[in-house]
BAFI-724269 format. One line per 2 residues: their letters; for each residue y, x, z of N, C-alpha, C. Coordinates in Angstrom, 1 decimal. Layout:
residues N
a) Y X Z Y X Z Y X Z  ...
END
This chain:
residues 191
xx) -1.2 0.8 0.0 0.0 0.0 0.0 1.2 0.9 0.0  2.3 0.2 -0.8 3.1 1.0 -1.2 4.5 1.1 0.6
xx) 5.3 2.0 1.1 5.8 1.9 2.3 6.9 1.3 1.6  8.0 0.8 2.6 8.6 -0.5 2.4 9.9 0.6 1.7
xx) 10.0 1.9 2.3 11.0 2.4 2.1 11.0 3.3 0.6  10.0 3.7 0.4 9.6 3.9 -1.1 9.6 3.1 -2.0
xx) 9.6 1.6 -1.5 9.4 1.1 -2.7 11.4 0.4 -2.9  11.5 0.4 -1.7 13.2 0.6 -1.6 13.9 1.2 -2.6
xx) 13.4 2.6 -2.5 13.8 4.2 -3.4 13.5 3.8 -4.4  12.2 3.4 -5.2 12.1 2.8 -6.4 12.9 1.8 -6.9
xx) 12.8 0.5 -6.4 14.1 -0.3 -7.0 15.4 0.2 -6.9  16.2 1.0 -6.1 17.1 1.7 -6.3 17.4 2.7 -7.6
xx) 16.4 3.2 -7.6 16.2 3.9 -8.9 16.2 3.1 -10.3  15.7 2.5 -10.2 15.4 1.4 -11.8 16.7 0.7 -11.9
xx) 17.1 0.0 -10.5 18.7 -0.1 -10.4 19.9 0.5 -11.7  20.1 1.9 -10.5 20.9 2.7 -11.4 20.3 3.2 -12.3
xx) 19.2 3.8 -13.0 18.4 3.6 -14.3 19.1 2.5 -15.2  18.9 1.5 -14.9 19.2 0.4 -15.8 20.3 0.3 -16.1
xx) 21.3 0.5 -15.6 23.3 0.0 -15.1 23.6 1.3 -16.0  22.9 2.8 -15.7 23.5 3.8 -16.5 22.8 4.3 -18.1
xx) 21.9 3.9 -18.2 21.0 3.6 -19.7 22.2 2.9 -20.6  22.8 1.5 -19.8 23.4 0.3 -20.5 24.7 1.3 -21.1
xx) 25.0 2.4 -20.0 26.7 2.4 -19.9 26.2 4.1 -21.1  25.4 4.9 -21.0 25.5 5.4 -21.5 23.4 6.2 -21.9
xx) 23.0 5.7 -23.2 21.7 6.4 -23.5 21.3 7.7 -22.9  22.2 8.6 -22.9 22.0 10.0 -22.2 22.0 10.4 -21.7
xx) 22.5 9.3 -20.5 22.7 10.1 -19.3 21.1 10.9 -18.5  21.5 11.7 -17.3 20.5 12.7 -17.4 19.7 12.3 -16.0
xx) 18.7 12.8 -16.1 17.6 11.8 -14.3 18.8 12.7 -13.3  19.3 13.4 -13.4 20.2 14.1 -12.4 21.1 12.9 -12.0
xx) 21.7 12.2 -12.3 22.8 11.6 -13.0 22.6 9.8 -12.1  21.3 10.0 -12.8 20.4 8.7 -12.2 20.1 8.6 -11.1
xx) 19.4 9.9 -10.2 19.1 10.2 -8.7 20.1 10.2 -8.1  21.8 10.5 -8.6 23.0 10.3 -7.7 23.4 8.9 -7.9
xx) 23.3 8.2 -8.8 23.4 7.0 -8.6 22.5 6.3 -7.5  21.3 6.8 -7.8 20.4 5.6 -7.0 20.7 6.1 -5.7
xx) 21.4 7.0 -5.4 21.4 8.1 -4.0 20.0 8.4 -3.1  19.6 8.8 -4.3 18.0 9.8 -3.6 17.9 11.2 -4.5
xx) 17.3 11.7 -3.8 17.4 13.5 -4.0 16.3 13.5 -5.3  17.0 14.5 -6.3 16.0 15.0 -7.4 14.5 14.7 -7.3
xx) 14.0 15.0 -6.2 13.0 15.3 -5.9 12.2 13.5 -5.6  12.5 13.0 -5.1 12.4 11.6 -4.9 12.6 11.0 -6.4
xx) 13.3 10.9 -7.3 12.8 10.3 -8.4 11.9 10.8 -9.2  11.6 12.2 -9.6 10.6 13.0 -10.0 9.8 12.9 -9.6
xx) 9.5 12.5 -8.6 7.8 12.0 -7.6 7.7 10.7 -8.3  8.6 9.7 -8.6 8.5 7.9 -8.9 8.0 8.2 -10.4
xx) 9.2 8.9 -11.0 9.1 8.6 -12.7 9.1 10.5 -13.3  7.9 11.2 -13.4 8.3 12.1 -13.6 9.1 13.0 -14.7
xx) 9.5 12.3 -16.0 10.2 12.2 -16.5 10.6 11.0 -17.2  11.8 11.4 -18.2 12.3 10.0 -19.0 11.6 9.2 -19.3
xx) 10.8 9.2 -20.1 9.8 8.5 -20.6 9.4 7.2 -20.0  8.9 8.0 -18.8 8.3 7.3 -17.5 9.3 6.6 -17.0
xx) 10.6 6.7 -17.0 11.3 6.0 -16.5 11.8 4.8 -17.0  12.1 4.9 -18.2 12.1 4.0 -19.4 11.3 2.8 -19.5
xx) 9.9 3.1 -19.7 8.8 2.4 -19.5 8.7 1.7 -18.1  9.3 2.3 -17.1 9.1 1.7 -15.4 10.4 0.8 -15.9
xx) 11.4 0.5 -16.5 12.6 -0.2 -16.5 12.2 -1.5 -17.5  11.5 -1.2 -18.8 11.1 -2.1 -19.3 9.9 -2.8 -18.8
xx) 8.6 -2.7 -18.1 8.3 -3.2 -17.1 8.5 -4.0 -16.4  9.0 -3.2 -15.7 9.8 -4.1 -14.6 10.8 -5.7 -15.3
xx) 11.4 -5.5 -16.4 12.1 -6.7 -16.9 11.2 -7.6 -17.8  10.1 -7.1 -18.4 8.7 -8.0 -18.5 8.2 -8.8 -17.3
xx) 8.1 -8.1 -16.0 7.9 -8.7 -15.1 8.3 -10.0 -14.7  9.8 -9.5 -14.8 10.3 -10.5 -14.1 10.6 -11.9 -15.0
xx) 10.7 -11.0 -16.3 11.0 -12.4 -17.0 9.6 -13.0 -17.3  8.3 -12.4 -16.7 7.6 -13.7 -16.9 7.1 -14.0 -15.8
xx) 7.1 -13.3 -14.6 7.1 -14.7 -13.5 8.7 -15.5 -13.3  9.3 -15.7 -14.0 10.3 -16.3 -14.1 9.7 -18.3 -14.6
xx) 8.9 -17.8 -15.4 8.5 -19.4 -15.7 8.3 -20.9 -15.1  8.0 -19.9 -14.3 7.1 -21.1 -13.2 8.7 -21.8 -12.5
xx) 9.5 -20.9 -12.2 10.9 -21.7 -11.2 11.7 -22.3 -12.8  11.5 -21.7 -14.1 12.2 -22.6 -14.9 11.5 -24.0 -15.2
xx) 10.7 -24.2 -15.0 9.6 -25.3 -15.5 10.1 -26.2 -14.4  10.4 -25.5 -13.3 10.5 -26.6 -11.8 12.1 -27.0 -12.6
xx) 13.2 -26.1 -12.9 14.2 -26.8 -12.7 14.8 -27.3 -13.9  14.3 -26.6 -15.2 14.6 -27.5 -16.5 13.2 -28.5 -16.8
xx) 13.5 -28.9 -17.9 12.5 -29.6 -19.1 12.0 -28.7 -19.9  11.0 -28.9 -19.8 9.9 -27.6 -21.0 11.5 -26.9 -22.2
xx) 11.6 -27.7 -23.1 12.3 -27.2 -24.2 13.7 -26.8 -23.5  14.1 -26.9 -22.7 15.3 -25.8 -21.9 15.0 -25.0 -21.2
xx) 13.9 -24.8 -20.8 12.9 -23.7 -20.1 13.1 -22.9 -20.9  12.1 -23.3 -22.3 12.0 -22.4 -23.4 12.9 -21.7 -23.9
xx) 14.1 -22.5 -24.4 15.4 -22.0 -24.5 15.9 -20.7 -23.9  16.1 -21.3 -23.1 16.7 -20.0 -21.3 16.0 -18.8 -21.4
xx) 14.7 -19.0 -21.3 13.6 -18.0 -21.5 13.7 -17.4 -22.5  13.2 -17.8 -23.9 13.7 -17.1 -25.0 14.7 -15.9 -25.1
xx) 16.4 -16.8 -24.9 17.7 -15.9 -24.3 16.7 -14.5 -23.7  16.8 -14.8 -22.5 16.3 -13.8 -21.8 15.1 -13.0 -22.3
xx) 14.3 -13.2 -23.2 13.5 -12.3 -24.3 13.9 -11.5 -25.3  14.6 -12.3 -25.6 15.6 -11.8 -26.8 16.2 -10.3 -26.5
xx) 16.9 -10.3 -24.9 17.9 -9.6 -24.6 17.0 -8.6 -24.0  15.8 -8.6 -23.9 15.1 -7.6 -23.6 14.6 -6.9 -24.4
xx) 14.4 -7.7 -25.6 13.9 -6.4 -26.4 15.1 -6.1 -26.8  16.2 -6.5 -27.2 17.1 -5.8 -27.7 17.7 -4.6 -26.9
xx) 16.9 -4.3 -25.3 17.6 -3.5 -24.3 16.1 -2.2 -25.0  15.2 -2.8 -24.8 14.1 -1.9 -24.8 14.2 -0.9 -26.8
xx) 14.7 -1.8 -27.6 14.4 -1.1 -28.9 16.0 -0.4 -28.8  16.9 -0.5 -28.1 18.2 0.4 -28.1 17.6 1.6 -27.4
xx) 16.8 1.6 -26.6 16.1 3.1 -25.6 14.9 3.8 -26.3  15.1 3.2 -27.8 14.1 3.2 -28.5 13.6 4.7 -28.9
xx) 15.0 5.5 -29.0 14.9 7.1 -29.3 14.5 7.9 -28.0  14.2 6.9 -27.0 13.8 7.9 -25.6 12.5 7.4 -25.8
xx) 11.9 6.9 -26.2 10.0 6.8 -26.2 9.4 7.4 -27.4  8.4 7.6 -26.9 7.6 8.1 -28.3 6.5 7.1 -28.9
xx) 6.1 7.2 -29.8 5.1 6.5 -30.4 4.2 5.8 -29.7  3.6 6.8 -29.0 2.9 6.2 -27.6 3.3 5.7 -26.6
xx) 4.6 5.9 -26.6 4.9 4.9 -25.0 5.4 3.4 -26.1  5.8 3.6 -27.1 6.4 2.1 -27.6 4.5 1.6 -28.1
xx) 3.5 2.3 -27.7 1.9 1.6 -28.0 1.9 1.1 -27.1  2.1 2.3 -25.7 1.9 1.5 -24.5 2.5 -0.1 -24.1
xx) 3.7 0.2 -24.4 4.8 -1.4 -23.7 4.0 -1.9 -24.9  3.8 -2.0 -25.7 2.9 -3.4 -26.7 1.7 -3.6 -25.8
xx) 1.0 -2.8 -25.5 -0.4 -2.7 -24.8 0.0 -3.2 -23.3  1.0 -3.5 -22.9 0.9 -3.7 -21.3 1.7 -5.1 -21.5
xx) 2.4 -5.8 -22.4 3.4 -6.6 -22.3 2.9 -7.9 -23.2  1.9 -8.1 -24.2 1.8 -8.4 -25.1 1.3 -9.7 -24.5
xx) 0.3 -9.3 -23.4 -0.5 -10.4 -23.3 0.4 -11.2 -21.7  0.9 -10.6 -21.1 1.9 -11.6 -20.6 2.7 -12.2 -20.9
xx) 3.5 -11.5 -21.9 4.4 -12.4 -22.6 4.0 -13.7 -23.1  2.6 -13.3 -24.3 2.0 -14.6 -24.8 1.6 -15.8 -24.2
xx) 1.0 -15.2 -22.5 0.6 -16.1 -21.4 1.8 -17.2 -21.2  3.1 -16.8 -21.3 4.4 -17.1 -20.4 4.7 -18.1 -21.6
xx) 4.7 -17.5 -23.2 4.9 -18.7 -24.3 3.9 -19.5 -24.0  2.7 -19.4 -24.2 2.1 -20.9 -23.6 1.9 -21.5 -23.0
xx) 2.1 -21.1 -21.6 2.5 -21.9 -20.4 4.2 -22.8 -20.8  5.4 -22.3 -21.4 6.0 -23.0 -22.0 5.7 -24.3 -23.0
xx) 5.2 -23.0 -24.0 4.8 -24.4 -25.1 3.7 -26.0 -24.4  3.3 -25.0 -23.6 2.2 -26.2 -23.4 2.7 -27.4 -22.4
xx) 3.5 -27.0 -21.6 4.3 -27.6 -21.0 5.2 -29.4 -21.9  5.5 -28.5 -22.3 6.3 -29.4 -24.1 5.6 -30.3 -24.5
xx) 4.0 -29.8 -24.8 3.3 -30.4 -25.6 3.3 -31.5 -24.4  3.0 -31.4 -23.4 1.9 -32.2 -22.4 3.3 -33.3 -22.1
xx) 4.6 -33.1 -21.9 5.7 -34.4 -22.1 6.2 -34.5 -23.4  5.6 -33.9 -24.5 5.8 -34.5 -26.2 7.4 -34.0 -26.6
xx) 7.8 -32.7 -26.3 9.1 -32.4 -27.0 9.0 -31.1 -27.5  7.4 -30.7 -27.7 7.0 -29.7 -28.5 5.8 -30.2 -29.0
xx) 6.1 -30.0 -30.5 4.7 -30.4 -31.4 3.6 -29.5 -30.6  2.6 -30.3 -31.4 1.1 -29.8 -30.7 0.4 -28.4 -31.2
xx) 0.7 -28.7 -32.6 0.4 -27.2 -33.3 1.5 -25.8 -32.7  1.8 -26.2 -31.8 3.1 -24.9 -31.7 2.2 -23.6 -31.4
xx) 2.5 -22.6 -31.6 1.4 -21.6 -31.7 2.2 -20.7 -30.8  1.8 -19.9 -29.8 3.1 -18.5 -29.0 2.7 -17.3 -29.8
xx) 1.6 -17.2 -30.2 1.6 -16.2 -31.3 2.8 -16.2 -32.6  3.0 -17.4 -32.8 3.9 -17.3 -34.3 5.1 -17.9 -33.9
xx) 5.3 -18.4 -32.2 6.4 -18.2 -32.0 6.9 -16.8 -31.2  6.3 -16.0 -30.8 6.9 -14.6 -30.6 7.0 -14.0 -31.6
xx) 6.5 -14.3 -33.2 6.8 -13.5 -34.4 8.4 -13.9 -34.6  8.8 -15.1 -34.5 10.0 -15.6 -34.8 11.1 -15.0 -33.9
xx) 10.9 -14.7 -32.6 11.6 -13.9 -31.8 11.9 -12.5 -32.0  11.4 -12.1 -33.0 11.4 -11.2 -33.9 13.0 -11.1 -34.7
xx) 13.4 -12.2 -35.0 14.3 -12.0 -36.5 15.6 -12.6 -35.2  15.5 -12.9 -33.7 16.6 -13.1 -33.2 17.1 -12.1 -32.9
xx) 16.3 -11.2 -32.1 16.5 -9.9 -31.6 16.9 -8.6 -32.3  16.6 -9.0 -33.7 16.9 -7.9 -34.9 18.5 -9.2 -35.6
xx) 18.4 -9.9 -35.4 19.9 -10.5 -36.1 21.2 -10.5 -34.8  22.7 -10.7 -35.7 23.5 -10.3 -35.0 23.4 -10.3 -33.9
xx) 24.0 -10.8 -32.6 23.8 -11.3 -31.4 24.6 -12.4 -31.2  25.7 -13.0 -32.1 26.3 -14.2 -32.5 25.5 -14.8 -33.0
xx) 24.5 -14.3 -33.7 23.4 -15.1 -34.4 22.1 -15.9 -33.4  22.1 -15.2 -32.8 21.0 -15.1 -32.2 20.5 -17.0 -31.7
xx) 22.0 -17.5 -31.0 21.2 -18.8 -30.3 21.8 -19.9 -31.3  22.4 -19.7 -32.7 22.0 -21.0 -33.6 20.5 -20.4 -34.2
xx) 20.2 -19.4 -34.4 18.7 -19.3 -34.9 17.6 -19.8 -33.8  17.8 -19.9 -32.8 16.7 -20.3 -31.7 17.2 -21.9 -31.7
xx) 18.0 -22.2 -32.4 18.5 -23.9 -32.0 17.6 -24.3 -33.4  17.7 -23.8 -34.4 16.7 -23.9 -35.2 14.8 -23.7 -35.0
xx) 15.1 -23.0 -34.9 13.4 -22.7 -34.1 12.8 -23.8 -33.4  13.6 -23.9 -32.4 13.7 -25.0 -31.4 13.5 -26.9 -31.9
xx) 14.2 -26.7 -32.8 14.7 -28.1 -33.9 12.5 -27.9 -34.6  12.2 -27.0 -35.3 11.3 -26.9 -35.6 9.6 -27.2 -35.2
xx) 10.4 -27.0 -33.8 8.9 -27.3 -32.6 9.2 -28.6 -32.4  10.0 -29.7 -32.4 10.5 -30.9 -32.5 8.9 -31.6 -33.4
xx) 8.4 -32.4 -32.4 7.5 -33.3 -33.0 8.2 -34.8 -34.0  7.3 -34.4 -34.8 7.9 -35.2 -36.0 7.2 -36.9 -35.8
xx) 7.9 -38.0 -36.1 7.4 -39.7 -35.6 6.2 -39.0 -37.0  4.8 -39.8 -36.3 3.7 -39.8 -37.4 3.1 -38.8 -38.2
xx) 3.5 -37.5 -36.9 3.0 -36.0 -37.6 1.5 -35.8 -37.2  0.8 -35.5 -38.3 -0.8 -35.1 -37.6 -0.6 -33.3 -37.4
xx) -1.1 -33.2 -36.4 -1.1 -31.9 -35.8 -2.0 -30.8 -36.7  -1.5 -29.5 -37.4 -2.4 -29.3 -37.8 -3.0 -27.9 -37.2
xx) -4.1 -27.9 -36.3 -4.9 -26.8 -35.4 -5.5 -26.0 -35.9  -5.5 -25.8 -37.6 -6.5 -25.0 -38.0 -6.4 -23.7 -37.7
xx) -7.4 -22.9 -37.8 -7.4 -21.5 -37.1 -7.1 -20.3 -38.2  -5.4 -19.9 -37.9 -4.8 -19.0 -39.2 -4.8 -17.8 -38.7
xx) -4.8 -17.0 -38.9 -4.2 -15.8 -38.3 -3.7 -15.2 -37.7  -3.8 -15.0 -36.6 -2.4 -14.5 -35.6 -1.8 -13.1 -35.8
xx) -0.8 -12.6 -35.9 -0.3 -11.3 -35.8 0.6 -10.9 -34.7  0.2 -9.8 -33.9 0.4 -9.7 -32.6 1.9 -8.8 -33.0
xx) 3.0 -9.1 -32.0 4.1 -8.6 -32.2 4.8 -7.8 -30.6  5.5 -7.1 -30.9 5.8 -6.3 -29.5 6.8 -7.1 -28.9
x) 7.4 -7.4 -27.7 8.3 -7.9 -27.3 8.9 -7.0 -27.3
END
């Protein structure tokens, strides 16, 4: 078990990690450990280098945004859940592919390999949600709706939530639509 004070020192770290990433890509773990105010040595024990620290930051905002579901479901309606949620998807990969020149091939394998299947868990618990009070068609797939979160996150950022009002408009059950479940393809996409 992790002690209460280390894990203090960690979120401190990811803290200023995160705040000085935003404010500047280069800044240096030196830079980071006076922010977080812990000694060299204390974050080089947590994240022993960049890399690692990068990956502990995106993480961590996977995390959160997918135990996030369950208190959005209590306080909106499926399809403003989705919405809200989305946003908050959107803006993470757009944080994670900006820190994009700090990872390597393999760490941007890894975040696919560690995030892929929670994320999808968190779209279907959404979609399904929708389906089950009828303000998301039946056929809605989280596989081919995290493909579509794709072209928000890569378009302007002014763009971003009339294209999800669209998307959104598209999950819209149609009067007299037969659902169609057939089994297509899925193509797995990185958040």
């Amino acid at each position: 078990m992790v002690r209460s004070d280390a894990r203090e020192n960690r979120d401190r770290i990811l803290a200023a990690a995160r705040q000085a990433f935003a404010e500047d890509a280069d800044t240096s773990m030196n830079q980071i450990a006076q922010r977080a105010g812990v000694g060299p040595g204390t974050l080089y024990r947590n994240y022993p280098n960049r890399e690692a620290l990068v990956l502990a930051i995106y993480q961590d905002e996977v995390d959160r945004l997918t135990g996030s579901v369950p208190e959005l479901l209590a306080m909106l309606g499926p399809r403003e859940a989705l919405r809200h949620w989305t946003v908050e998807l959107v803006s993470a990969m757009r944080k994670k592919h900006g820190l994009g020149d700090a990872l390597s091939p393999g760490a941007h394998r890894t975040i696919t390999e560690n995030t892929y299947g929670p994320v999808i868990a968190a779209i279907t618990r959404l979609l399904d949600a929708g389906k089950r009070d009828g303000t998301i068609r039946d056929d809605a797939d989280p596989g081919d709706f995290l493909q579509f979160t794709g072209a928000l996150w890569r378009s302007a950022p002014e763009r971003s939530r009339p294209m999800l009002s669209l998307i959104l408009d598209g999950l819209t059950p149609q009067t007299g639509e037969v659902s169609d479940k057939s089994d297509r393809p899925r193509h797995p996409s990185s958040p």
